[in-house]
C-alpha positions in Angstrom: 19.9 45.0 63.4 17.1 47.4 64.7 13.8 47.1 63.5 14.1 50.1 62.0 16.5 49.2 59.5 15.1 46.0 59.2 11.8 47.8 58.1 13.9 50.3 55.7 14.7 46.7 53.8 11.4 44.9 54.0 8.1 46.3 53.9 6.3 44.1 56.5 6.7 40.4 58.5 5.4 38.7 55.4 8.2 40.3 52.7 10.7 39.5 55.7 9.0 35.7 55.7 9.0 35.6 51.6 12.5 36.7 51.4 14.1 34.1 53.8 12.0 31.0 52.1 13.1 32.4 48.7 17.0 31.9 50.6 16.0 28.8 51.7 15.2 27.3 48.6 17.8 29.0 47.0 20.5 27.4 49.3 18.4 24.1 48.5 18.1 24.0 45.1 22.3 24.7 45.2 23.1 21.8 47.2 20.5 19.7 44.9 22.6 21.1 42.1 25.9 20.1 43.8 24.5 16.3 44.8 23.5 15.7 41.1 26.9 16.8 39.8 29.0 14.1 42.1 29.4 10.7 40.4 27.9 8.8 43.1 25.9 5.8 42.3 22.8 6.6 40.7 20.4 5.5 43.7 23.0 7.4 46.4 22.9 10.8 43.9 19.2 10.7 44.2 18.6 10.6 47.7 21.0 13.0 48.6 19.5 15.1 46.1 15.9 14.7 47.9 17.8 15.4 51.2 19.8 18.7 50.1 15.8 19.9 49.0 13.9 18.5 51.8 15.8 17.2 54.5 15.9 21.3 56.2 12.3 21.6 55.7 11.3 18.0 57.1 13.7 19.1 60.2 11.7 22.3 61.0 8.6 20.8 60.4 9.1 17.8 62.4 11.6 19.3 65.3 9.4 22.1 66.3 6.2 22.5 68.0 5.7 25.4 65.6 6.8 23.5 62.4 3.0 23.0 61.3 2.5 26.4 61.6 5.5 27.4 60.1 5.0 25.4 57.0 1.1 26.8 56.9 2.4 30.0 56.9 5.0 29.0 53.9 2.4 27.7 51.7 0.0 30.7 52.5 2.8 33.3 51.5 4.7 31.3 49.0 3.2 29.1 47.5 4.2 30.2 43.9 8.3 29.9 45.4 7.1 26.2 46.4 5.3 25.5 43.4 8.6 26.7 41.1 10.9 25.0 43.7 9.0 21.8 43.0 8.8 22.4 39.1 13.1 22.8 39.1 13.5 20.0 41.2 11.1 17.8 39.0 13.0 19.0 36.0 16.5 18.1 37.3 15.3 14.3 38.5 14.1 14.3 34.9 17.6 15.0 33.5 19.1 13.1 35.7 16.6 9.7 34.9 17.3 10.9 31.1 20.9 11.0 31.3 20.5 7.2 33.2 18.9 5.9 30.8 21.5 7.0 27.9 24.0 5.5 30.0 22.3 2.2 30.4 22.5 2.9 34.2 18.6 2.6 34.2 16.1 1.3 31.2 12.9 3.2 31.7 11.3 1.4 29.0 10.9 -1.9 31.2 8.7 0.1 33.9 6.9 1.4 30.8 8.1 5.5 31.9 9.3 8.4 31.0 11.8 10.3 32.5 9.7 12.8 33.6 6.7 10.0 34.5 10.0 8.5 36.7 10.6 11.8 38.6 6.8 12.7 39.2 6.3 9.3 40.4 9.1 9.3 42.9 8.7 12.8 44.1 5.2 11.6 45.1 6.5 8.5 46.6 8.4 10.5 48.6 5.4 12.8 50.0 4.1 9.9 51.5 7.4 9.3 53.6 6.3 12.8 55.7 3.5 11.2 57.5 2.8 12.3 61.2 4.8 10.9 63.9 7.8 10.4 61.4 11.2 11.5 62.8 13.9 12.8 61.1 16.2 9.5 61.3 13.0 7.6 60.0 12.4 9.9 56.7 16.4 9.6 55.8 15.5 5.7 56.6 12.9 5.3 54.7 13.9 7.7 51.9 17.1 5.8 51.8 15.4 2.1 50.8 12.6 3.8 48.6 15.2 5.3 46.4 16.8 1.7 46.5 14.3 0.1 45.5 13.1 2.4 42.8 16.4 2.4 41.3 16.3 -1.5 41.7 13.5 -1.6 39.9 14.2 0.8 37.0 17.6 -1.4 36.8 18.8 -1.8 33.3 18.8 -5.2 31.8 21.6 -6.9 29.9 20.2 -6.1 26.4 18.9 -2.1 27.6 23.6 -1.6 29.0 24.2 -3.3 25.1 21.8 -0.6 23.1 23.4 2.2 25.5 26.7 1.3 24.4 26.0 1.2 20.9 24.1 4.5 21.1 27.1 6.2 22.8 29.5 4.5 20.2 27.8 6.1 17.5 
């Protein structure tokens, strides 16, 4: 394509830059979408849901000598997409922990949380796995056995699986 007809499409650089991270996260959020729907373990639905949003992001970030500038850029342009990215995302962990719980996969109650108190405090939990000097193999690493572990430790107990039964029988 010319740069002529690019510019009858797109105004400037910065509509051109908006409109591929608005793809971006678009082709995310579908993939989160489609790693929520599988019937996967709990912990396993999770972190491939966190990879399907992140995982791309992390890789451009981390395997380019531009990715900090890059992701400058995105926050300087788009914050609002990133912001409602993040708010979606938030909302379908929520669901998902919500759904868990109902099923007696999870029992919320003995970490004293909410659903969404769950999904806010993992999706911080898993800003801290971005640090510098982290490759790509160590974020799916460590991603991989913080998700373990916080599904470990929202693990429903005997009694929570009985209530979840009788609720669904009912």
């Amino acid at each position: 394509m010319s740069r002529a007809a690019l510019y009858l499409q797109f105004r400037n650089k910065e509509e051109i830059f908006v409109s591929l991270a608005q793809q971006l996260q678009d082709d995310a959020m579908g993939r989160v979408a489609a790693a929520l729907a599988t019937d996967l373990p709990l912990a396993a639905r999770i972190r491939t849901a966190i990879e399907a949003k992140s995982l791309h992001f992390v890789e451009i970030a981390l395997g380019s000598p531009h990715g900090n500038e890059l992701l400058d850029e995105t926050n300087r342009l788009c914050g609002d997409l990133i912001a409602s990215m993040e708010k979606r995302f938030a909302d379908q962990l929520t669901r998902l922990f919500r759904r868990a719980a109902q099923a007696g996969e999870i029992d919320l109650a003995t970490a004293d949380l909410s659903a969404p108190e769950a999904a806010q405090l993992l999706l911080r939990s898993v800003k801290g796995l971005k640090g510098p000097g982290v490759t790509v193999d160590e974020f799916r690493k460590a991603l991989d056995q913080l998700v373990r572990v916080f599904v470990a430790g929202l693990a429903a107990r005997p009694a929570a699986r009985s209530r979840a039964r009788v609720a669904r029988a009912s």
